[in-house]
C-alpha positions as CSV (number, residue, x, y, z in Angstrom):
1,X,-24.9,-2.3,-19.9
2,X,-21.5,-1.9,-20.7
3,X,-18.6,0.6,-18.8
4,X,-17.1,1.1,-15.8
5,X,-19.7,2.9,-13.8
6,X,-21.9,-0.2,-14.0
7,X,-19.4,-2.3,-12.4
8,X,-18.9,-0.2,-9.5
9,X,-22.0,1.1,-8.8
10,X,-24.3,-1.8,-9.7
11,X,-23.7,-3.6,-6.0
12,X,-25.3,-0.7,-4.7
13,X,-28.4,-1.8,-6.5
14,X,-27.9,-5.2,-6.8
15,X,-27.4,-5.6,-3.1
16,X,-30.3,-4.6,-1.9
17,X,-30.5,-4.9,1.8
18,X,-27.7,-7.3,2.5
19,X,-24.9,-6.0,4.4
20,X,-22.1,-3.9,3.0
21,X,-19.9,-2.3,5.2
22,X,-20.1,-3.0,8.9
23,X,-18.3,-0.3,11.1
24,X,-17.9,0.3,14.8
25,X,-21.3,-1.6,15.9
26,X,-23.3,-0.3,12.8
27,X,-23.8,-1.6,9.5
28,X,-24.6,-0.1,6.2
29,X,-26.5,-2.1,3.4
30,X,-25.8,-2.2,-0.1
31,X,-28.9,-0.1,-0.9
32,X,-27.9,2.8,1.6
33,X,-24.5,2.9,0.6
34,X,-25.5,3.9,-3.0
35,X,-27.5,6.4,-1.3
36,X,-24.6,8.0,0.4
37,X,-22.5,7.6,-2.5
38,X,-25.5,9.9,-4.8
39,X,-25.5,12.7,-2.2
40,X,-21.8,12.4,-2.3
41,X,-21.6,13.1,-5.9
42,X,-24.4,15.6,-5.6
43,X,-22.0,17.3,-3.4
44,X,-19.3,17.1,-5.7
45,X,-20.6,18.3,-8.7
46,X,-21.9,21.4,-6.5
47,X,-17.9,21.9,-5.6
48,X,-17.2,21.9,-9.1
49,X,-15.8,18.7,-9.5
50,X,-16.4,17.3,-12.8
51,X,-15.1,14.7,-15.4
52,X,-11.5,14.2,-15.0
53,X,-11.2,15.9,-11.7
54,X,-9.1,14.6,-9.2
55,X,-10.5,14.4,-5.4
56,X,-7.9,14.0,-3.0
57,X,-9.2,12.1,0.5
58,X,-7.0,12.4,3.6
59,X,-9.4,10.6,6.3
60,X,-8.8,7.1,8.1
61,X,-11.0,4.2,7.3
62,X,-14.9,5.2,7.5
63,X,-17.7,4.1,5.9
64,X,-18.2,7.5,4.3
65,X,-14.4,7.3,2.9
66,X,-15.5,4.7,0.6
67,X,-19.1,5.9,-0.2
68,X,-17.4,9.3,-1.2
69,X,-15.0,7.2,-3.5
70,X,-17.8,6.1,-5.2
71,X,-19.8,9.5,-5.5
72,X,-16.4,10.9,-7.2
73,X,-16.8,7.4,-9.8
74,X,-20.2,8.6,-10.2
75,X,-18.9,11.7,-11.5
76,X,-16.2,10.5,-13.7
77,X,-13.5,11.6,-11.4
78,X,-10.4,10.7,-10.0
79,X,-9.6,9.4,-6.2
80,X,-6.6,10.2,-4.8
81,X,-6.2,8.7,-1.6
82,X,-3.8,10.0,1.0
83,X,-2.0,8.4,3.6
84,X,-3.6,10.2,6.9
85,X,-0.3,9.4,9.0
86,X,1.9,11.6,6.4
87,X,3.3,14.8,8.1
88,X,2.1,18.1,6.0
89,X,5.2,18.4,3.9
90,X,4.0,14.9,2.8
91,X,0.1,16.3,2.4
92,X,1.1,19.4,0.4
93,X,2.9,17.6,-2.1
94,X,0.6,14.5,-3.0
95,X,-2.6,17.5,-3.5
96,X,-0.1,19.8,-5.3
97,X,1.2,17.3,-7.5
98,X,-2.3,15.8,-8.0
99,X,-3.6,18.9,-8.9
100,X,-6.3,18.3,-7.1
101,X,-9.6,20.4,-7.6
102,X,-11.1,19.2,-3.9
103,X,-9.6,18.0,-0.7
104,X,-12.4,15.8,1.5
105,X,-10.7,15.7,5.5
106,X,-10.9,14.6,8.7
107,X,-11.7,17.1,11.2
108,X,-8.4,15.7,13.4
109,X,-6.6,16.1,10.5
110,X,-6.7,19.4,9.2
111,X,-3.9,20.8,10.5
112,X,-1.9,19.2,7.4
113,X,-3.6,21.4,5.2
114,X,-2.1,24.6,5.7
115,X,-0.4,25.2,2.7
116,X,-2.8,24.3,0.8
117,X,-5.2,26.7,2.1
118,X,-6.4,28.0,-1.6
119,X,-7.6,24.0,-2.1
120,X,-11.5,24.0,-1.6
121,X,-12.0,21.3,1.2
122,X,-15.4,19.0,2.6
123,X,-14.7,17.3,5.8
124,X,-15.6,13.7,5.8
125,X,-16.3,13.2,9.0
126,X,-19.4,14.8,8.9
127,X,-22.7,14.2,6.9
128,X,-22.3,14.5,3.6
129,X,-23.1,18.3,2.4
130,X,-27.0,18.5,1.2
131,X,-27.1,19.3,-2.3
132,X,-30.6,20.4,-4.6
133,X,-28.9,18.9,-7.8
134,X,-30.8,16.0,-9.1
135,X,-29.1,13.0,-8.8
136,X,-29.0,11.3,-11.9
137,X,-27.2,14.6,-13.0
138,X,-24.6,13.6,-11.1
139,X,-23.9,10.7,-13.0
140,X,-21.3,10.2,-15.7
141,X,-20.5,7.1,-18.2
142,X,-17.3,6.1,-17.5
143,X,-15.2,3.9,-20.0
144,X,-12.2,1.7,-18.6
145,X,-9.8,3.6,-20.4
146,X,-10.4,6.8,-18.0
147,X,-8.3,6.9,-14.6
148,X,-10.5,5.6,-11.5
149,X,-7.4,6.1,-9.0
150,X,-4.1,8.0,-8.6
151,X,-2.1,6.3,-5.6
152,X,1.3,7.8,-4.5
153,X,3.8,5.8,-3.7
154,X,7.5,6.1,-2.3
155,X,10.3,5.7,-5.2
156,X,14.3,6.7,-4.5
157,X,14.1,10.0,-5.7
158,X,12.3,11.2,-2.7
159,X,9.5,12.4,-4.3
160,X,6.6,10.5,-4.3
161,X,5.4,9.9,-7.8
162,X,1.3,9.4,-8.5
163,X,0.6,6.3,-10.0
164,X,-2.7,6.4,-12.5
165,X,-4.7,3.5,-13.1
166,X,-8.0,3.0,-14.8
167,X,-11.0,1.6,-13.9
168,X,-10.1,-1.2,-16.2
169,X,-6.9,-2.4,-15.0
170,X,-8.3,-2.3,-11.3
171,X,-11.1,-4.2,-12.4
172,X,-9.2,-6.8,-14.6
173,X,-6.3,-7.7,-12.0
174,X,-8.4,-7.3,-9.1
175,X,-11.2,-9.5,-10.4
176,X,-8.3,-11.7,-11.7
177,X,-6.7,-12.5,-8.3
178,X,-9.9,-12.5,-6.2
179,X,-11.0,-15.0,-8.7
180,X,-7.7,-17.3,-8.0
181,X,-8.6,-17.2,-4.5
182,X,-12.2,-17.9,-5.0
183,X,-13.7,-15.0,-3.5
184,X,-17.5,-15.2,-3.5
185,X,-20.6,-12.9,-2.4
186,X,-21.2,-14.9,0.7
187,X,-17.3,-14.5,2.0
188,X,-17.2,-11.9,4.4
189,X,-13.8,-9.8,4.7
190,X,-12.2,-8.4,8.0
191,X,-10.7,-5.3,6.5
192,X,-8.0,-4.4,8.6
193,X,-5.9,-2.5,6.0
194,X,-5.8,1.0,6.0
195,X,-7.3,2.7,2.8
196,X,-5.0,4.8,0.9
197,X,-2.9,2.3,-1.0
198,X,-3.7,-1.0,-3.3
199,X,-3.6,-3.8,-0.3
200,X,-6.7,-2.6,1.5
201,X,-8.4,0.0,-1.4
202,X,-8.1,-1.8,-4.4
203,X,-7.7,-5.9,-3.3
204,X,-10.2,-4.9,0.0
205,X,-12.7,-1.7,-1.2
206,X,-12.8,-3.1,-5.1
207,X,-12.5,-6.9,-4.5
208,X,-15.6,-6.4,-2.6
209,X,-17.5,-4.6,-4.9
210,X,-16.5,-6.8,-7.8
211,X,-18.3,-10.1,-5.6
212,X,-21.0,-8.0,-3.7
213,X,-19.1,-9.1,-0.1
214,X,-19.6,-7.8,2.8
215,X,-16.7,-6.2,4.6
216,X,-16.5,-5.6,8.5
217,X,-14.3,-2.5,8.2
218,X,-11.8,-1.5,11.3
219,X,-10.7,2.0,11.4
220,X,-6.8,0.3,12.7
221,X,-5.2,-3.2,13.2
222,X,-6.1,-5.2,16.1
223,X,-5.2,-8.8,16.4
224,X,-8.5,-9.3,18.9
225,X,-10.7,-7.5,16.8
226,X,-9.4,-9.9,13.4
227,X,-10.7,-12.7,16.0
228,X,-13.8,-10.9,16.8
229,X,-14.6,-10.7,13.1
230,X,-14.2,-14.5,12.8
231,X,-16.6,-15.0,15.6
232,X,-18.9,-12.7,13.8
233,X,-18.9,-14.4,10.4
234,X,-16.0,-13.4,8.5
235,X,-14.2,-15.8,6.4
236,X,-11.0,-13.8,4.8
237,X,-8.4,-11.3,6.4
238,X,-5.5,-9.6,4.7
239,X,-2.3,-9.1,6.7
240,X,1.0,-7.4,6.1
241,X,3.6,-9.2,7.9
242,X,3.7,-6.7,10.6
243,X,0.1,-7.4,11.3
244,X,0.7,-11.2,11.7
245,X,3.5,-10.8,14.1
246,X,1.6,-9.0,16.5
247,X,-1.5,-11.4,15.6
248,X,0.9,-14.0,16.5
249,X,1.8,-13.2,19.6
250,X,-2.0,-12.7,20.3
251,X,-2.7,-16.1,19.2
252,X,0.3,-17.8,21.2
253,X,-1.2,-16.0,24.7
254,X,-4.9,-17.2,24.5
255,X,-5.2,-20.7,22.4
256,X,-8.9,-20.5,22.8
257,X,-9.0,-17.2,20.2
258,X,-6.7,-19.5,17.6
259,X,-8.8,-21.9,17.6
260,X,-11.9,-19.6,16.7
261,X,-9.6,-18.7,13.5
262,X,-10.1,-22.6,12.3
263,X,-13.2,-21.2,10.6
264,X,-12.2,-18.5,8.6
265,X,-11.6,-19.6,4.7
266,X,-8.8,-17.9,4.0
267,X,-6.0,-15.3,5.1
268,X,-3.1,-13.7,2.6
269,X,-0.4,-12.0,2.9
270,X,1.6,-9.3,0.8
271,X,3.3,-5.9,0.4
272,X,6.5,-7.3,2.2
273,X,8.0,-10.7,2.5
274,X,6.1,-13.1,5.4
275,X,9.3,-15.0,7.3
276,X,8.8,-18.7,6.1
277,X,8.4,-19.4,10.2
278,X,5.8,-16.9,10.8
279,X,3.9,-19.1,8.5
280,X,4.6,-22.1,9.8
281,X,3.7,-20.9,13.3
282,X,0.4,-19.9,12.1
283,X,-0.7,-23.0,10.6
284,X,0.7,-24.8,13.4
285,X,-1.8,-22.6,16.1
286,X,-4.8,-22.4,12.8
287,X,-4.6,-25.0,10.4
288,X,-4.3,-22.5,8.2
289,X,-1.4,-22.2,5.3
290,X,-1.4,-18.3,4.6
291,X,-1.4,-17.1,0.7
292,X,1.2,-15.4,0.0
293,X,1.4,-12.8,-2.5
294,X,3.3,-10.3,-4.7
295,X,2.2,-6.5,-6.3
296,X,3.2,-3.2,-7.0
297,X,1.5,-0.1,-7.2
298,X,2.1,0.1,-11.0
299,X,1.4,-3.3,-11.8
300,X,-1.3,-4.0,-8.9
301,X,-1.5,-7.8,-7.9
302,X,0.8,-10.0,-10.4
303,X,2.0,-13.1,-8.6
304,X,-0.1,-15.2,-5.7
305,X,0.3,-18.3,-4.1
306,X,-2.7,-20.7,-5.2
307,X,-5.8,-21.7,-2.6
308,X,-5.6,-24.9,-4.4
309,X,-2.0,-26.0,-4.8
310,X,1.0,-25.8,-2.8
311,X,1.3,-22.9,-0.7
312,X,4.9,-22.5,-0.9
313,X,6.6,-21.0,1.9
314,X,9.3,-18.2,0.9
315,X,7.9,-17.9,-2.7
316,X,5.0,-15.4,-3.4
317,X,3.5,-17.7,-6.5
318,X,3.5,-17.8,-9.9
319,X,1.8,-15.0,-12.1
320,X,-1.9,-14.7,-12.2
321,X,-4.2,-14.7,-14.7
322,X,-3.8,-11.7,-17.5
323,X,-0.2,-11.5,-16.4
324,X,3.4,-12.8,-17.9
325,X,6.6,-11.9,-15.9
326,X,10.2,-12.3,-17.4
327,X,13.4,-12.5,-15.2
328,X,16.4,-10.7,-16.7
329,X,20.0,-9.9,-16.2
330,X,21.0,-6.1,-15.8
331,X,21.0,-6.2,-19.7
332,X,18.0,-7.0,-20.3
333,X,18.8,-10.8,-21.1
334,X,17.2,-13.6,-19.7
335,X,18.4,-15.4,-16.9
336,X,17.6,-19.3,-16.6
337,X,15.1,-20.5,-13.9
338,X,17.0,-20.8,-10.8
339,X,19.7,-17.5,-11.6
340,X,18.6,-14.2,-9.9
341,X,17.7,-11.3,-12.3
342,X,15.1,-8.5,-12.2
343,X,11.5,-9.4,-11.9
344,X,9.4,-7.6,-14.8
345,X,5.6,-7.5,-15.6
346,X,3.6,-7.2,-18.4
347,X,-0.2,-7.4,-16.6
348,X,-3.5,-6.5,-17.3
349,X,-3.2,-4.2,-14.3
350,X,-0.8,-2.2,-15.6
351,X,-0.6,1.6,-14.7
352,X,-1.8,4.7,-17.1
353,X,1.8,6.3,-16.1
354,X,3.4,8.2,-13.5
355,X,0.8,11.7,-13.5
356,X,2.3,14.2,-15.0
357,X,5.9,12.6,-15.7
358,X,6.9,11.3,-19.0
359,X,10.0,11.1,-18.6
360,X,9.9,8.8,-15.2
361,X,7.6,6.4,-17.0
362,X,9.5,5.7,-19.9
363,X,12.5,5.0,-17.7
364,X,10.2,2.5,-15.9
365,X,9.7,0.6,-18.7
366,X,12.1,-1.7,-21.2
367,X,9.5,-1.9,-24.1
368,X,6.0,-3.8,-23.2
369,X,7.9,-4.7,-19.9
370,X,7.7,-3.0,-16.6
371,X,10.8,-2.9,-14.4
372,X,9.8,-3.7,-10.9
373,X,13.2,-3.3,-9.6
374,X,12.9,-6.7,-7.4
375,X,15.9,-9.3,-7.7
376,X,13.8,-12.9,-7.7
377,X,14.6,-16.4,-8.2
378,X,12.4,-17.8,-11.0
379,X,11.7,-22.1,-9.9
380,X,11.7,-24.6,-13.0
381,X,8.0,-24.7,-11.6
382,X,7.2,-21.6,-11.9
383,X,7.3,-20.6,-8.5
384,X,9.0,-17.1,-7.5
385,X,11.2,-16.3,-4.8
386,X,11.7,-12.5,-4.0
387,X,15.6,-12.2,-2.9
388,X,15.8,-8.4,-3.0
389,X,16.1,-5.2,-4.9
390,X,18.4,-3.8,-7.3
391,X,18.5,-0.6,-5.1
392,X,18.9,-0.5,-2.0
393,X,17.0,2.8,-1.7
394,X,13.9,1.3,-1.8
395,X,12.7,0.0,2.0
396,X,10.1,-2.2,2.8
397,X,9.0,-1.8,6.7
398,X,6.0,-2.4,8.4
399,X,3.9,-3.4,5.0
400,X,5.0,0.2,3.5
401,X,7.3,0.6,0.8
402,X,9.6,3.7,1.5
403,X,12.3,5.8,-0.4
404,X,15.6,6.2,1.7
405,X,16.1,9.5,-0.4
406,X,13.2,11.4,0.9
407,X,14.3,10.5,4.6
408,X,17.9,11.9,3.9
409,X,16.8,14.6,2.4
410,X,15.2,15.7,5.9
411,X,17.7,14.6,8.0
412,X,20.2,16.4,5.5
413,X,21.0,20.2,7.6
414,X,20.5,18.6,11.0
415,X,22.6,20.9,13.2
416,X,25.8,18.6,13.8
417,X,25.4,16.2,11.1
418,X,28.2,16.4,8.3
419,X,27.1,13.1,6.0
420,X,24.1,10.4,6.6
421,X,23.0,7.5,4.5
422,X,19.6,5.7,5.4
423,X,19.1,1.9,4.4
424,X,17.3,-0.6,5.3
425,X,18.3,-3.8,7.2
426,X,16.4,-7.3,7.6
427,X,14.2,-7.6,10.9
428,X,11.5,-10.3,12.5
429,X,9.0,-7.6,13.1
430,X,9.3,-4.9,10.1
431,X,10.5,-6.7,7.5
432,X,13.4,-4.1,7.1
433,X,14.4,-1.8,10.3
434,X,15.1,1.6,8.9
435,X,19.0,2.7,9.8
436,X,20.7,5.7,9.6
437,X,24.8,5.6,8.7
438,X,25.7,9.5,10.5
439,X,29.1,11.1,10.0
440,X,29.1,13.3,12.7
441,X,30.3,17.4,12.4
442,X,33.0,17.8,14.8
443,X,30.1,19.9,17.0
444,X,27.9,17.5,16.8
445,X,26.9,14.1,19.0
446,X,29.3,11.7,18.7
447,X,27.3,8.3,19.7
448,X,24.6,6.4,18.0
449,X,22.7,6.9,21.3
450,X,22.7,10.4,21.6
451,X,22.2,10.5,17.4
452,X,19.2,8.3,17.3
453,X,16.3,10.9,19.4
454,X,17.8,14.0,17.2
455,X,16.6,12.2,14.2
456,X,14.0,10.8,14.9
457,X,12.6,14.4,16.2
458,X,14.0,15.7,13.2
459,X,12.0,13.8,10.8
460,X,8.8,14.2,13.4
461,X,7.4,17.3,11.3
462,X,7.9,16.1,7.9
463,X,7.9,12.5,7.5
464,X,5.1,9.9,8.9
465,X,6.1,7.8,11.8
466,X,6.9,5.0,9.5
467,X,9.6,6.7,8.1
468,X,11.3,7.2,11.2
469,X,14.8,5.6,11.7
470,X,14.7,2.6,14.3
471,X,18.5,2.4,14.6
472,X,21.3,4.7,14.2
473,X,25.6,4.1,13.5
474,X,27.9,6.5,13.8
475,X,31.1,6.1,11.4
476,X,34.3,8.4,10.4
477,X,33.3,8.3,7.1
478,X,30.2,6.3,4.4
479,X,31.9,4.3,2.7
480,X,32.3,5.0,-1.5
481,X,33.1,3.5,-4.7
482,X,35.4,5.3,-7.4
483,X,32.8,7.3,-8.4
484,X,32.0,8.8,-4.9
485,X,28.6,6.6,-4.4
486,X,28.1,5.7,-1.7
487,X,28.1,2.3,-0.9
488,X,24.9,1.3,1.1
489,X,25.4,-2.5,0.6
490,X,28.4,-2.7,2.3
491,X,26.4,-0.5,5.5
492,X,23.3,-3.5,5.4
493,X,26.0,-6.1,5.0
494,X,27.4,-5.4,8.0
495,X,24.9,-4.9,10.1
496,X,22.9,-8.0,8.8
497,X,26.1,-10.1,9.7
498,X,25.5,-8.5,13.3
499,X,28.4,-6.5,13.3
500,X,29.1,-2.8,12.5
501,X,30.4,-1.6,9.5
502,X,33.8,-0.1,8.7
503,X,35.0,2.5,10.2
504,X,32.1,3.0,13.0
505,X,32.9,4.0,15.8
């Protein structure tokens, strides 16, 4: 049979009684997953969610987050994962923008659903409601055309935008990069990742359905428990850099728990740039080269590193299968291999649209070819090299990928504060450290120190912790072109030179 229900849901047959999700000492087969994922859709449809629907999920990695996924594909519905650590500000506008018919939450974290109080909610935490509907009712034929997922993600305009992708693309650049790195049923994955964006749902959650893998799910990062894992049998882990500097540090205290890494398979990297000595480091302690690789939300996975082949370290690979990149100038003319230009993507995984904005879409695109916004450094080889963005509003901390305009638009009417630019600046452990340029009022604080706690209280009730400035500068005045823009690359300059910038005080 053709479609993409079949593809999603056959492991749950197909599996039988091997081991799908292992969880907090328990496991869950591939048989009794399919069962929760039925009653789930059962529950659903008896919530009036139908074809086309869109089910918004604000929980933290569970078993029943994923088996609930999959009774909204059995309907012919649409997932809309959402990040449990955004404030309710954040919450409100992801289901209201969504449009979402349903809201599935964590006991813990219904507090961020007070304005949207009119939304019909299930908790997840809890059994899945009982439902008298026959099953097989509940179960619609999906083509990959239709939307599977709509993921939000940060852009500079300080909205987040909802990307759309169909079951098709997630299945065709999934299965394509999972392929590349030779993922096979007997691989078992230590699934670290948190679930509400494409790293952990759709490389972790769908690469494992697509092979029938087992996956030993954690409900947050811990550098023993990605040793654990090993011990118990798994083969692959996925890391943002963040992760494998704390896993690092781990490794360098107790040599015994590097050496159980030796037999893994496989560990990758993406969603931010791994430092070229981090991965030296690791291989050094391991004997293992790390994959690094490159995606977007609207593109999903598009570059990788091989398994067989040079790992190169600084370079996040060469295009997948299913994918062609160009590298341009700012007009849209090729630049030859070894110039930097913007990185853009034509891919197999390429995103529906932005939901519900036209216009942003079409800007997003020059033709066939999406802009990713990333400044790269195309090798005669082949090889990429990710040297950094055309805008500087876009900041990638901690494995997240972050709009500097929603934080200003926070810490914008902060009692005291006349002006503030954020940006982001190169660090060991983030990636980028999230700054804050303030032009104090005369009323206000008048040192970075004092500046720093205010904001970061400021954004406490309506940004996630992420989002949170790390470092603060006070200046006389943020520094502008002729046209009054503000000039943020002259602010990270500075600072990445290691000393402040113009006019700060």
């Amino acid at each position: 049979m053709g479609g993409a229900r079949n593809r999603w849901l056959e492991p749950l047959s197909s599996g039988g009684d091997r081991t799908a999700l292992a969880f907090e000492g328990e496991t869950l087969t591939w048989s009794a997953l399919g069962t929760a994922a039925a009653a789930w859709a059962a529950a659903l449809a008896d919530a009036g969610i139908a074809r086309g629907a869109r089910v918004a999920a604000l929980g933290h990695s569970a078993p029943a987050l994923i088996a609930a996924m999959l009774g909204t594909y059995r309907l012919g519905a649409v997932w809309v994962p959402v990040n449990p650590r955004y404030a309710e500000p954040e919450v409100t506008h992801v289901i209201r923008d969504a449009n979402a018919g349903l809201v599935l939450v964590d006991a813990a974290l219904e507090d961020r659903l007070c304005n949207v109080a009119d939304v019909r909610r299930i908790r997840l935490d809890e059994p899945a409601p009982s439902s008298t509907r026959d099953l097989d009712e509940a179960l619609a034929d999906v083509s990959d055309e239709e939307p599977a997922l709509l993921i939000y993600t940060s852009g500079t305009t300080g909205r987040s935008k909802g990307v759309e992708l169909s079951h098709g693309a997630v299945a065709a650049a999934i299965g394509s990069l999972t392929g590349l790195w030779q993922w096979r049923a007997t691989d078992v994955l230590s699934l670290q990742l948190p679930l509400f964006h494409v790293h952990g749902l759709a490389i972790g959650v769908h690469g494992c359905l697509l092979h029938t893998m087992t996956a030993r799910l954690s409900a947050r990062f811990s550098a023993a428990t990605v040793v654990d894992d090993v011990r118990a049998g798994a083969t692959i882990f996925m890391g943002v850099p963040t992760m494998y500097t704390r896993l690092l540090e781990h490794l360098e205290a107790r040599p015994a728990d590097a050496s159980a890494l030796q037999g893994a398979r496989l560990f990758t990297a993406g969603s931010a740039a791994l430092p070229a000595a981090d991965l030296e480091r690791f291989e050094a302690l391991t004997g293992h080269r790390i994959v690094e690789r490159y995606g977007m939300s609207e593109t999903l996975i598009t570059l990788s590193n091989p398994v067989d082949g040079e790992r190169r370290a600084g370079s996040v690979g060469r295009p997948i299968p299913g994918v062609e990149i160009r590298v341009v100038d700012e007009h849209g003319v090729a630049v030859p291999d070894g110039d930097p230009g913007e990185l853009q993507v034509q891919t197999v995984g390429m995103m529906t649209g932005y939901y519900g904005q036209p216009a942003a879409t079409a800007k997003t695109f020059d033709g066939a070819w999406l802009k990713t916004g990333d400044l790269v450094v195309r090798e005669p080889d082949g090889y990429v090299r990710i040297v950094g963005r055309l805008s500087v509003d876009i900041i990638k901390s901690g494995g997240f990928k972050i709009g500097a305009r929603e934080i200003e638009d926070v810490l914008i009417g902060t009692p005291g504060l006349a002006e503030v630019a954020v940006f982001g600046v190169a660090d060991p452990t983030w990636g980028e450290r999230i700054v804050a340029a303030v032009v104090p009022a005369p009323d206000g604080p008048q040192t970075a120190e004092a500046w720093l706690p205010v904001l970061v209280e400021r954004c406490a009730d309506q940004l996630a912790d992420y989002k949170k400035p790390r470092e603060a500068v006070v200046v006389d005045a943020l520094p502008r072109n002729a046209m009054g823009k503000v000039q943020k690359v002259a602010l990270r300059r500075a600072l990445e030179a290691g000393y402040p910038p113009a006019q700060s005080r």
